[in-house]
N, C-alpha and C positions, 0 to 999 in steps of 0.2 A: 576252213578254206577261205582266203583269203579274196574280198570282191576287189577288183581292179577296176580304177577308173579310168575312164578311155582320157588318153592327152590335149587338153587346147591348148593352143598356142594362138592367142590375142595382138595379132601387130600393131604395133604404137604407130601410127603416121609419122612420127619424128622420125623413126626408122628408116622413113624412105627419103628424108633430107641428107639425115647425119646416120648410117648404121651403125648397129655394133655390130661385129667380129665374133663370132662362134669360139668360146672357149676351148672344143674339142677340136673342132676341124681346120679354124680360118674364115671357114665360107660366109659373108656378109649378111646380114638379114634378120640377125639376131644372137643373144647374148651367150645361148645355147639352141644349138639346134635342132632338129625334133629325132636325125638322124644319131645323132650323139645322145640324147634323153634314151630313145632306144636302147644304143648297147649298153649303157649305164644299168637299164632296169632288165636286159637281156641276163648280165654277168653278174650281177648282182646275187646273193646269197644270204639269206638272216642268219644274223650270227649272234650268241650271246656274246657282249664285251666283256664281261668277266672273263670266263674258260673259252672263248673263242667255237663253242660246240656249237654246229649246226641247232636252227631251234625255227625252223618254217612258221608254226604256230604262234612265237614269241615268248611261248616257254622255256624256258632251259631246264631238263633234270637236273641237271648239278647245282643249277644255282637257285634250290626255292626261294631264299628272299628277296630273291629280283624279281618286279612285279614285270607282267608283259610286255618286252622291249622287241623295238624295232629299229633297222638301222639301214639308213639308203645306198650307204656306199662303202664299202671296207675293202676292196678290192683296187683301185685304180686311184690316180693322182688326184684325175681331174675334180671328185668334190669339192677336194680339200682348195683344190686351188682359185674354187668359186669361194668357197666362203674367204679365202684371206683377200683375195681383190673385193670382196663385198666390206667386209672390217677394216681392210686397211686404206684400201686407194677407193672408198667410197662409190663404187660401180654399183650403184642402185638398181638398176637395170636384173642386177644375177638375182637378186631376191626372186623375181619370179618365175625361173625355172626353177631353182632350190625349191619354191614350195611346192611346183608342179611332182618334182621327183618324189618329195615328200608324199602328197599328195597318193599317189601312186604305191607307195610303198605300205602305208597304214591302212587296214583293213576299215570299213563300214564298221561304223559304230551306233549303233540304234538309242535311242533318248537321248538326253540334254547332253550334249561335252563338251566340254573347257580346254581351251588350251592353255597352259602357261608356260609363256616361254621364260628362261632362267633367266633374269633383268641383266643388264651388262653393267657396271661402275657407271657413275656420273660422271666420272670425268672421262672415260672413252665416250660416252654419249655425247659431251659438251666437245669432245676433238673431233668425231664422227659426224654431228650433228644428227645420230638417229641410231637408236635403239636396234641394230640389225637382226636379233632373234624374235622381237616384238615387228620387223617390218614384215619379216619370213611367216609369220605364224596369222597375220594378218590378210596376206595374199591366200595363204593354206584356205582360211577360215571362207573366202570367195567362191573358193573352188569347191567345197562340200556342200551338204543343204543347212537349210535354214535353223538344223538343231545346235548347229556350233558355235559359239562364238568364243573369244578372246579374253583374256581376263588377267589385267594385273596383280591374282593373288598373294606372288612372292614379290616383295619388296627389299631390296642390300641392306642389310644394318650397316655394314661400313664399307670404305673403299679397297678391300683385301683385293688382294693381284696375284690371282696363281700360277699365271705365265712363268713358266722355270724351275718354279718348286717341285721339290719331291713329292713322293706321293703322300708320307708322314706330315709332311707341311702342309699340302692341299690338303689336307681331311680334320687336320686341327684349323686349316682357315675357316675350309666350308660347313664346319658345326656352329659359327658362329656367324655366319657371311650373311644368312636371309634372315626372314620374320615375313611373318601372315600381315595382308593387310588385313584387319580387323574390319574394315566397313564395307569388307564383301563377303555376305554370306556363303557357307559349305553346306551342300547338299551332300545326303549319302547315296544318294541317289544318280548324280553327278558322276561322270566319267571324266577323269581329269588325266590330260596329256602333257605330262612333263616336257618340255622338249628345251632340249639344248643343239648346240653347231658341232662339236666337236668332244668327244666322248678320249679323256689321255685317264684319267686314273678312273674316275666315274662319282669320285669324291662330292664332287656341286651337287649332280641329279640324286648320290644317295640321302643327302643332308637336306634336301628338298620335300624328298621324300618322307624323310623321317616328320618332318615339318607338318606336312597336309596331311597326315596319319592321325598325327596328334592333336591336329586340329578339327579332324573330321569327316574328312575324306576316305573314304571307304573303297573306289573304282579307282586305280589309278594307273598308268600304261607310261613308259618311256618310249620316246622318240627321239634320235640322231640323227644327225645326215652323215659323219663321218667317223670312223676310230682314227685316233692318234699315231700313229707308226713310227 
């Protein structure tokens, strides 16, 4: 059974100079609104991203070598189209309904857990100015208690770009795309949450995966905010 965490929504004072616009609705007052986070986690439905099979619990029968995934939205546009105004036109602001929805979506997890979120290229960061999976997973880490935190453990070996690649091309990038930072310790103890933005072959989180395995990682859960369509 999955514990739900009741919704805050924090108004920025700037908000009531300059608003943002409601993703879903229009209605002024913020980036998303609390009426629109509703039906998003109303409609919502856990799905495994492999076989698409219902999996409430984060299991999928079909798919044993997927560790417990969760995924916020596979139903409607509008995730998708927070995170590409978050990566693309720089709207800082949606990070923090994205992790609320997150938030929401990932059960309670009891002792120590890590998030890691999949690093983006250096040179999207340097045109970006900010890491948007590491902004997301930072606001997440607010809204939990105090056994969470954040943690750089995967780091890019190089700047591979899988926007448009096949799926054969993505999985021959992403076996070679990360590496463990070595000056942060693995606990097996540790419950570590892969998390990525946007889930098109699953190529990244499973090479990630294979990574924190072999390095020591023993608890390990995926999280998405969105399947590719």
């Amino acid at each position: 059974m999955l514990n739900i965490v009741k919704i805050t929504t924090i108004l920025n004072p700037l908000d009531l100079i300059a608003p943002h616009s409601c993703r879903g609705c229009g209605c002024l007052g913020n980036a998303l609104c609390n009426r629109c986070k509703k039906n998003i986690l109303e409609q919502r439905t856990n799905v495994c991203p492999n076989c698409k099979h219902q999996n409430p619990t984060g299991n999928c029968p079909n798919c044993p070598d997927l560790p417990p995934t969760y995924v916020v939205d596979q139903r409607s546009e509008l995730v998708g189209n927070l995170i590409h105004d978050l990566k693309y036109h720089s709207v800082r602001a949606l990070a923090s309904p994205l992790a609320e929805l997150l938030n929401q979506t990932l059960p309670s997890i009891d002792g120590s857990v890590a998030i890691v979120p999949l690093p983006t290229t250096s040179a999207h960061i340097r045109a970006r100015g900010f890491d948007h999976t590491t902004l997301i997973a930072k606001k997440f880490v607010k809204l939990r208690g105090s056994n969470y935190q954040v943690t750089n453990l995967l780091m890019r070996n190089k700047n591979s770009v899988q926007v448009g690649s096949d799926r054969k091309t993505r999985l021959s990038q992403a076996s070679s795309a990360y590496e463990i930072n070595t000056r942060i310790p693995i606990s097996p103890d540790t419950t570590y949450i892969l998390f990525d933005d946007v889930w098109t072959t699953g190529a990244s989180l499973h090479a990630a995966h294979q990574k924190l395995q072999k390095a020591g990682a023993q608890k390990i859960v995926f999280a998405i905010l969105a399947l590719s369509v």
